[in-house]
C-alpha positions as CSV (number, residue, x, y, z in Angstrom):
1,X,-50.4,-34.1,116.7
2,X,-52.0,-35.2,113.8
3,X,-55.4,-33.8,112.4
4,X,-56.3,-37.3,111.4
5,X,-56.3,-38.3,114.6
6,X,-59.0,-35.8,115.8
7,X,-62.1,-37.3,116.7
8,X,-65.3,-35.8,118.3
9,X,-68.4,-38.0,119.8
10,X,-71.6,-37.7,118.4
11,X,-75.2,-39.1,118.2
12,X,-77.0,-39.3,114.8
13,X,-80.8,-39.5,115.8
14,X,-83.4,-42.1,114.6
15,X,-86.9,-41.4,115.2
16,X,-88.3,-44.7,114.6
17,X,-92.8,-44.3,113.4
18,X,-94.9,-47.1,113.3
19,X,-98.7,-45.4,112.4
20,X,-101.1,-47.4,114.6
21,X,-103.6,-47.0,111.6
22,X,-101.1,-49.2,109.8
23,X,-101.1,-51.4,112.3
24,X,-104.7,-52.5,112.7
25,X,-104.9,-52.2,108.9
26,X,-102.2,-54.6,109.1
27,X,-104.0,-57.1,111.6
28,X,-107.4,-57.0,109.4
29,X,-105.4,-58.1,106.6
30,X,-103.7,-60.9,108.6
31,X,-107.6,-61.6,110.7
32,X,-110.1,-62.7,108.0
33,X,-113.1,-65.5,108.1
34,X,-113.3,-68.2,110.5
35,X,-111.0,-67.1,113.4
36,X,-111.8,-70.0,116.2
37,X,-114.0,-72.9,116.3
38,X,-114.6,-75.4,119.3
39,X,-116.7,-78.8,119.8
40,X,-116.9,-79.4,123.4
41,X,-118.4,-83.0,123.3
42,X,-118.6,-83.5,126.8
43,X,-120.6,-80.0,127.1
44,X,-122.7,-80.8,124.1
45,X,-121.7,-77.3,122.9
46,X,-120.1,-75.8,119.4
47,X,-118.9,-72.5,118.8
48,X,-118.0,-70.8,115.8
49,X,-116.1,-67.5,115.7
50,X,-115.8,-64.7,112.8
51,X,-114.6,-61.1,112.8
52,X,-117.7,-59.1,112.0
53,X,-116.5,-55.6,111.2
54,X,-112.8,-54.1,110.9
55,X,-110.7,-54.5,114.6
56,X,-110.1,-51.0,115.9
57,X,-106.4,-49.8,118.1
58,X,-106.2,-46.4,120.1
59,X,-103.9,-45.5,122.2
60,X,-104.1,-44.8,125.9
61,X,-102.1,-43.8,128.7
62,X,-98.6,-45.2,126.6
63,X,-100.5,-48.4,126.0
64,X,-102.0,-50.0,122.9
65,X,-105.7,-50.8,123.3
66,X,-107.4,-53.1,120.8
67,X,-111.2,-53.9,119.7
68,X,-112.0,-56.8,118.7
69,X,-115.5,-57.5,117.0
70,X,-116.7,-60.7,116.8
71,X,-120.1,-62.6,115.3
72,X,-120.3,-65.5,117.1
73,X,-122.8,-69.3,116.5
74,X,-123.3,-71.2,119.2
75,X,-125.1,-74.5,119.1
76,X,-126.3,-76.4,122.5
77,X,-127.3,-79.6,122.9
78,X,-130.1,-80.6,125.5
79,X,-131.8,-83.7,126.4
80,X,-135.4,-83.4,127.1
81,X,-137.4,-86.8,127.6
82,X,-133.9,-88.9,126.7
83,X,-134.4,-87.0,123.2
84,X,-131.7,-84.9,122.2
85,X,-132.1,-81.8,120.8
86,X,-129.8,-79.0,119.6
87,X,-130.6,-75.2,119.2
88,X,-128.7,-72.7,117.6
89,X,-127.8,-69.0,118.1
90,X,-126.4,-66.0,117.0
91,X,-124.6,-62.8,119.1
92,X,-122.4,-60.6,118.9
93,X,-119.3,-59.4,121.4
94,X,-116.8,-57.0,121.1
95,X,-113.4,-58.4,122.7
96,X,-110.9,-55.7,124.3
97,X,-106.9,-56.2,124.3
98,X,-103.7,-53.5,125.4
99,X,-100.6,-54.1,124.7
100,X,-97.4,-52.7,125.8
101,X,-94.3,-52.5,123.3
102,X,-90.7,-52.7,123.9
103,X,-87.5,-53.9,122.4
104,X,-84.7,-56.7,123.5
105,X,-81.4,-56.4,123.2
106,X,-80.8,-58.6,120.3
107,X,-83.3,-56.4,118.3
108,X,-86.6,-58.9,119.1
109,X,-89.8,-56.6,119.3
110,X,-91.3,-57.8,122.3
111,X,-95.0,-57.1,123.3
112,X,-97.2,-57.9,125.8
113,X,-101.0,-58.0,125.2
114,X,-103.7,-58.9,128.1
115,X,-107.1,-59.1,128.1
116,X,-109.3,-56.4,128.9
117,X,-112.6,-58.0,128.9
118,X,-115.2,-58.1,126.6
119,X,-118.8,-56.2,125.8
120,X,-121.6,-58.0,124.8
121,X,-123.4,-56.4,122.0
122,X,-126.3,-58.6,121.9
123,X,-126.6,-61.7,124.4
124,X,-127.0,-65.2,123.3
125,X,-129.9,-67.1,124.2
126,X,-132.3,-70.5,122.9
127,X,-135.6,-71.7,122.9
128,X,-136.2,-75.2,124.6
129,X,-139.7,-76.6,124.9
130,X,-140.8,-72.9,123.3
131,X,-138.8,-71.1,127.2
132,X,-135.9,-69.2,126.4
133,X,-133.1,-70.4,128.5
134,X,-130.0,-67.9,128.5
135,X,-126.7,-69.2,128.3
136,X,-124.8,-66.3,128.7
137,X,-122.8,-68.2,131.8
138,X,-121.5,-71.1,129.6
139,X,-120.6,-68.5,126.3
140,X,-118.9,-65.8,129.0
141,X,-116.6,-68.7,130.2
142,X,-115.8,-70.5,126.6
143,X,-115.1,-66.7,125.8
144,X,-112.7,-66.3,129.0
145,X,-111.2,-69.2,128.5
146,X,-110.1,-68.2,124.7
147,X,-108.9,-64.8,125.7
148,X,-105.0,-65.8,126.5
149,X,-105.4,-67.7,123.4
150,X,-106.4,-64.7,121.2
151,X,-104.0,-62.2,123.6
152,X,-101.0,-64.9,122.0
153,X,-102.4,-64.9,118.4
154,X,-102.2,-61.1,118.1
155,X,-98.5,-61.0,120.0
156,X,-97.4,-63.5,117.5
157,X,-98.9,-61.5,115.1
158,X,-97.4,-58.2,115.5
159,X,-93.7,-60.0,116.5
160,X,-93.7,-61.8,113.5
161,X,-94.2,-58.5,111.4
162,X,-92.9,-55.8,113.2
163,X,-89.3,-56.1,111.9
164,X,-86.8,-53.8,113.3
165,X,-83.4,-54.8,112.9
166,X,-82.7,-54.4,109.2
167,X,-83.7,-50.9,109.0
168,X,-81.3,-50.4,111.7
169,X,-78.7,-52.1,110.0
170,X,-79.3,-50.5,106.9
171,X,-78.9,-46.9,108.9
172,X,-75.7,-47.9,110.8
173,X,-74.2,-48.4,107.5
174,X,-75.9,-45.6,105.8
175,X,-74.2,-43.9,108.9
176,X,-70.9,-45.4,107.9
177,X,-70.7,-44.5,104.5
178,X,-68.0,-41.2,104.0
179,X,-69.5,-38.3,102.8
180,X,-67.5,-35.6,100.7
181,X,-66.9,-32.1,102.0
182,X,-64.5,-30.7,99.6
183,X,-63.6,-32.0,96.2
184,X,-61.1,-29.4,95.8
185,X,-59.2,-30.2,99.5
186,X,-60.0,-33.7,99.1
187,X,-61.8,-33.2,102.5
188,X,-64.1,-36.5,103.9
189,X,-66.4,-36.6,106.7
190,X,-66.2,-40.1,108.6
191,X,-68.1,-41.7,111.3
192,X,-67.5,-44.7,113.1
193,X,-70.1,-45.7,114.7
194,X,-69.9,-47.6,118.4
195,X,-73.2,-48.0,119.7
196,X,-76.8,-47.9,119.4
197,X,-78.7,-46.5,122.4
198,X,-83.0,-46.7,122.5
199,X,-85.8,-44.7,124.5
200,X,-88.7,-47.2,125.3
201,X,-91.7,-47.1,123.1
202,X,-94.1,-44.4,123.5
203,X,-97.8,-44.8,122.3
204,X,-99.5,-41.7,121.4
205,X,-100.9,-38.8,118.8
206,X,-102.0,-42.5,116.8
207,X,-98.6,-43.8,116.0
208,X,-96.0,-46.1,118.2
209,X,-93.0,-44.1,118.2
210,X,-89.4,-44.0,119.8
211,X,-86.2,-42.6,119.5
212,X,-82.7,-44.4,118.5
213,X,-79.4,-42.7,118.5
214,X,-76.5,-44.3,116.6
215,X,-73.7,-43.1,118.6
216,X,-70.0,-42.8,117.3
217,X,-67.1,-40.5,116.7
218,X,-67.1,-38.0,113.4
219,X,-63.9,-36.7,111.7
220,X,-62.7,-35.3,108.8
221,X,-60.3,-37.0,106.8
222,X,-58.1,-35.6,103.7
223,X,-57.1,-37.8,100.6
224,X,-58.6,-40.5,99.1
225,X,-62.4,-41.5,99.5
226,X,-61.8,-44.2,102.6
227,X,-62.6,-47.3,101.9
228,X,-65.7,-48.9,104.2
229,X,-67.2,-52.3,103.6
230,X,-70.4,-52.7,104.7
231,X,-71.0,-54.6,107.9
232,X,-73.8,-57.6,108.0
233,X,-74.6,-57.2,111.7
234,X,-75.5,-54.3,114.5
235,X,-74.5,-54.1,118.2
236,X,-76.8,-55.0,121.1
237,X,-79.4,-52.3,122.0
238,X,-78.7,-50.0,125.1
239,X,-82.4,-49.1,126.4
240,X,-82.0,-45.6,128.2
241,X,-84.5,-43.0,129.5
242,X,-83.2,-40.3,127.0
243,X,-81.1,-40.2,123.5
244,X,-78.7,-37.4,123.4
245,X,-79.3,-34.9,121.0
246,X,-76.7,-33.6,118.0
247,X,-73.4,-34.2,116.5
248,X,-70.2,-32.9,116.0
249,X,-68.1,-33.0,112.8
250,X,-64.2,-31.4,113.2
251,X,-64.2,-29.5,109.8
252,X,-60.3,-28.5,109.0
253,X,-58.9,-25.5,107.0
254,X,-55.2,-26.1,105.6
255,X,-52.4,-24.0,104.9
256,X,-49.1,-26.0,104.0
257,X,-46.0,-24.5,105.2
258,X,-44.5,-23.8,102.3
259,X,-47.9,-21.9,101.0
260,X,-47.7,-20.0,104.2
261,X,-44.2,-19.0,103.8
262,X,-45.0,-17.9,100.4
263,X,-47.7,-15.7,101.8
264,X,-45.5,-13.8,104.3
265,X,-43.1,-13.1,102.3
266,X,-45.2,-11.5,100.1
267,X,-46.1,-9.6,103.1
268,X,-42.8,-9.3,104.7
269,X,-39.9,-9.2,102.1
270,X,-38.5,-5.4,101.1
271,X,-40.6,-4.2,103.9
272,X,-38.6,-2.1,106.0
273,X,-38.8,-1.3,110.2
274,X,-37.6,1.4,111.7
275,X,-36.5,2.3,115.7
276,X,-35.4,5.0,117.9
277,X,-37.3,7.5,115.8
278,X,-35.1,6.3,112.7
279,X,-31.7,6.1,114.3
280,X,-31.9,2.0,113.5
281,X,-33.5,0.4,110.4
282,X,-33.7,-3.1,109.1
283,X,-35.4,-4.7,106.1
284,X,-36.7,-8.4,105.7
285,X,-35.3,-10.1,103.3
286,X,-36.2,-13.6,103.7
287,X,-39.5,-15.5,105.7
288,X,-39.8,-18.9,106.1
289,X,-42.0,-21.0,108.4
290,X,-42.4,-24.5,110.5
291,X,-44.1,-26.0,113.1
292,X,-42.3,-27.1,116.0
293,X,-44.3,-28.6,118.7
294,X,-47.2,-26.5,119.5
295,X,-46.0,-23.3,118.1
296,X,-45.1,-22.0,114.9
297,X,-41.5,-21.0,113.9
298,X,-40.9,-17.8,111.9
299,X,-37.1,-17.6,110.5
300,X,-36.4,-14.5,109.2
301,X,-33.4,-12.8,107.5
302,X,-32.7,-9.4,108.0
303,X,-30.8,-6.5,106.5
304,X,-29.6,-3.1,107.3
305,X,-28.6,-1.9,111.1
306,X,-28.4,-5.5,112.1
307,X,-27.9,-8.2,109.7
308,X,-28.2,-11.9,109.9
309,X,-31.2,-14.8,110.6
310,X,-33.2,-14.0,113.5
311,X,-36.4,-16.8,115.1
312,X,-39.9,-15.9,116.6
313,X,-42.1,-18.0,117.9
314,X,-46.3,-17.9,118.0
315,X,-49.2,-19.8,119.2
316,X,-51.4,-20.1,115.9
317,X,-55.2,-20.3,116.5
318,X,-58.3,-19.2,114.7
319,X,-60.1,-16.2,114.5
320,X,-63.9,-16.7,113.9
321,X,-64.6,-13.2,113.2
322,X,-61.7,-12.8,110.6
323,X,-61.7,-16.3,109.3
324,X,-57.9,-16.0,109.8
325,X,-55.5,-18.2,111.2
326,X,-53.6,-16.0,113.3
327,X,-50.5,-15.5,115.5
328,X,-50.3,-15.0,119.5
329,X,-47.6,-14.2,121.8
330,X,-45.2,-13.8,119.1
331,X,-41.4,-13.7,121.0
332,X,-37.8,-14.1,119.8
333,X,-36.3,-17.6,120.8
334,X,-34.1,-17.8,123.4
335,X,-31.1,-18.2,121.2
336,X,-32.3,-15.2,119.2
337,X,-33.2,-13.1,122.5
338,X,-29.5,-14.0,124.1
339,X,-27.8,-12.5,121.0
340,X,-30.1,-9.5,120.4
341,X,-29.4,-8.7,124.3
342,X,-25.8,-8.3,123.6
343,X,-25.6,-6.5,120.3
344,X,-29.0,-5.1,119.0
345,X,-31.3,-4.1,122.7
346,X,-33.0,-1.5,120.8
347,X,-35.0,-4.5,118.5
348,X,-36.3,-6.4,121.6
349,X,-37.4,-3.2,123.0
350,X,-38.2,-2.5,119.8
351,X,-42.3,-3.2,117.8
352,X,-40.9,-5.7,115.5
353,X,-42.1,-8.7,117.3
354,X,-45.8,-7.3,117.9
355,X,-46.2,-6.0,114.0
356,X,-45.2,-9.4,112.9
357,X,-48.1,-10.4,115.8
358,X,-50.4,-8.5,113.8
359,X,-49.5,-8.9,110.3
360,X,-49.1,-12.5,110.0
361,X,-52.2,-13.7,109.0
362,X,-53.6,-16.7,106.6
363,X,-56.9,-17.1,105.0
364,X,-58.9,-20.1,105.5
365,X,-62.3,-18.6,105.5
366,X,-62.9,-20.2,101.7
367,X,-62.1,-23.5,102.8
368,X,-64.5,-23.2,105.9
369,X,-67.4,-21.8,104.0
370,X,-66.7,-24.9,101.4
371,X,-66.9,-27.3,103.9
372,X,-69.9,-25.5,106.1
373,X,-71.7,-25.3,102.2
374,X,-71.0,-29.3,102.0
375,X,-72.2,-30.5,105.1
376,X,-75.9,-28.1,104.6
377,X,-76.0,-29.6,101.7
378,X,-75.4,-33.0,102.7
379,X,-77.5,-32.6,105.5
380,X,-81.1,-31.8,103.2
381,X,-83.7,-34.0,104.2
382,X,-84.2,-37.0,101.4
383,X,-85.2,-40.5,100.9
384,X,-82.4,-42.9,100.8
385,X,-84.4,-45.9,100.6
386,X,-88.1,-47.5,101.5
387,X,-89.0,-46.3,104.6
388,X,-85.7,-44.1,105.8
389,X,-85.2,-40.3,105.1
390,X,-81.9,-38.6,105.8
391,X,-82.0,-35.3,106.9
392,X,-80.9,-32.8,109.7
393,X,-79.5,-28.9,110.1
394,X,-75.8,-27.2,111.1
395,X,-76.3,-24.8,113.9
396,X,-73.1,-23.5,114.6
397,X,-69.4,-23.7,113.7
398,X,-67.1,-22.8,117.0
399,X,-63.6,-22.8,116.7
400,X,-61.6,-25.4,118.4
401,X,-57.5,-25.6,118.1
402,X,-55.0,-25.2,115.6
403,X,-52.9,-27.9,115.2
404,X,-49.5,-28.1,113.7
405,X,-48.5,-31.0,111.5
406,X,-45.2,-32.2,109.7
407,X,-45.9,-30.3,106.8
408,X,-49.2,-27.9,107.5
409,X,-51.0,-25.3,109.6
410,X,-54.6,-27.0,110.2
411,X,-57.5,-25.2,111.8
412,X,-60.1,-27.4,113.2
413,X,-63.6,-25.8,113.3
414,X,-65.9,-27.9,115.5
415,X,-69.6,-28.0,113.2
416,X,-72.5,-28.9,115.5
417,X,-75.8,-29.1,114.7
418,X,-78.5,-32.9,114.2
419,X,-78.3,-35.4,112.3
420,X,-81.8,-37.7,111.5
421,X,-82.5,-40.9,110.0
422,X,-86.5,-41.2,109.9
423,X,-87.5,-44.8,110.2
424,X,-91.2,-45.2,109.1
425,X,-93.2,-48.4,107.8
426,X,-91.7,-51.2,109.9
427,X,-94.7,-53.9,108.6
């Protein structure tokens, strides 16, 4: 099985931030002067309408509530003896909004804002013929009527400038790009992203917040840096109650065969074995090693009571406490056994076997801590570009399996920890 082909599923979190004090900032900006103005002929009646002081957002109960305060002129016109006459006033309201924030799947903010009534601050009346006539009835509906109209104008408002997609797509590919573990292994971590999945939009502690997870499968990859182009669009969004948290990256320690048979026999060769309280000895005089399907092949030449090429076979794996590949349930092959049976019993029931067990061991631990060093590094929170920071921690490393290729012994440690793209500033 090839190492390459190891892949693990992971999410790489994006806490998306939009400060509602940015927001209404952002409306003021966009809500200056004259805001509405009517001439209702048939009524006899003109309105004017200005902001009067700096609109105000809270949030409440997951929703967005707006004020809205407004100077308003209102002119009537009344006939009194078939002479017309038209009298002004002044007042001010305060108009109230909430609106509720979501997402589509083709990356569309959409919002919903309805009306939540209005306040009068100080009610409009007129003088005619020196008696002051209120005409709060006529300015409550003109105001009622306008309300869907201004609910619209600040839905447009916030659509038009609260831009989502391009930070997105500038993450996935941030995402995409391969990151270097190892200089001296040549070791790259890779993830191919598959999805994007969303929680809805939460309003509270004064921002609009909620959390994206980019979700796709990590690797590591030996060689040359792979080569990623970057991609000029983003899948549709998955809305889901919750993201999942953390990621997985398969970090690899390698030991070639022909490194690891130099090792043993550096351990092995001139070392002599002894059994039957002396009455048999052999020496080693020649290790070398392969892989052959999931175990690992020790060929050994021997000298002394027996003489010839005898094969053992182990299960390699990884021991976390050591930092060692190891060996388990070391045995002769079953040509090996069938001749040792008839000509040398006393080395089966002999230690040999278990001593090779024990003594065959490889150290990977350097090219672990390189990699576990890399990916901490890697992983320290900075700003990649207006309005995204990269950052996140590595919480554990757990082995995984061994895996025996053409030409090597690989380890795969399984890294977990989170991953965390801060998206902030979307206006």
């Amino acid at each position: 099985m090839e190492i390459q082909s190891e892949k693990h599923k992971s999410v790489v979190n994006l806490p998306i931030e939009l400060s509602i004090a940015e927001l209404s900032k952002h409306l003021n900006i966009q809500v200056q002067g004259l805001i509405y103005e009517d001439n209702d002929k048939e009524e006899g009646f003109r309105i004017k309408v200005w902001k009067r002081a700096p609109i105000v957002a809270e949030a409440r109960d997951s929703l967005l509530f707006y004020t809205v305060p407004l100077k308003i002129w209102g002119e009537k016109t009344f006939q009194v003896l078939g002479i017309s006459n038209a009298q002004a006033t002044e007042f001010q309201v305060n108009l109230k909004f909430m609106t509720r924030f979501g997402v589509d799947p083709d990356w569309k903010v959409r919002t919903q804002t309805v009306s939540a009534g209005f306040d009068w601050v100080t009610k409009p009346s007129i003088k005619v013929a020196g008696i002051e006539v209120p005409i709060t009835g006529i300015i409550s509906r003109k105001i009622s009527e306008n309300l869907e109209k201004f609910s619209k104008a600040i839905d447009d408002n916030i659509r038009g400038n609260f831009v989502v997609k391009p930070y997105i797509l500038q993450a996935w590919n941030l995402v995409r790009e391969p990151r270097l573990l190892s200089e001296e292994y040549r070791t790259w971590l890779a993830v191919t992203p598959t999805d994007i999945l969303m929680t809805p939009f939460n309003v509270r502690n004064g921002k609009i917040s909620a959390t994206l997870g980019i979700r796709g499968f990590t690797q590591t990859l030996t060689g040359e840096k792979p080569t990623i182009k970057p991609v000029t669009d983003v899948p549709n969004l998955i809305i889901t109650p919750d993201v999942p948290n953390g990621f997985q990256i398969g970090l690899i320690g390698v030991v070639p065969y022909e490194e690891a048979s130099k090792l043993a026999a550096t351990q092995f060769i001139g070392k002599t074995f002894d059994f039957k309280e002396g009455k048999y000895k052999i020496e080693v005089t020649s290790v070398d090693i392969y892989g052959q399907n999931d175990k690992l092949v020790i060929k050994a030449g021997l000298k002394g009571s027996i003489n010839g090429i005898i094969y053992l076979k182990g299960i390699p794996y990884y021991d976390a406490k050591t930092r060692l590949l190891s060996l388990k349930n070391v045995d002769y092959d079953l040509n090996t056994r069938s001749v040792l049976v008839q000509t040398a019993n006393w080395l089966l029931q002999g230690r040999f076997a278990k001593q090779i067990e024990q003594q065959f061991v490889f150290p990977v631990g350097a090219q672990i801590e390189e990699a576990q060093k890399a990916i901490r590094q890697q992983l320290t929170t900075r700003k990649v570009a207006k309005g995204i920071d990269f950052g996140g921690r590595l919480d554990s490393l757990d082995p995984d399996q061994v895996y025996l290729t053409p030409t090597s012994l690989v380890a795969l440690i399984v890294a977990k920890g989170h991953v965390e793209i801060k998206i902030d500033g979307l206006l």
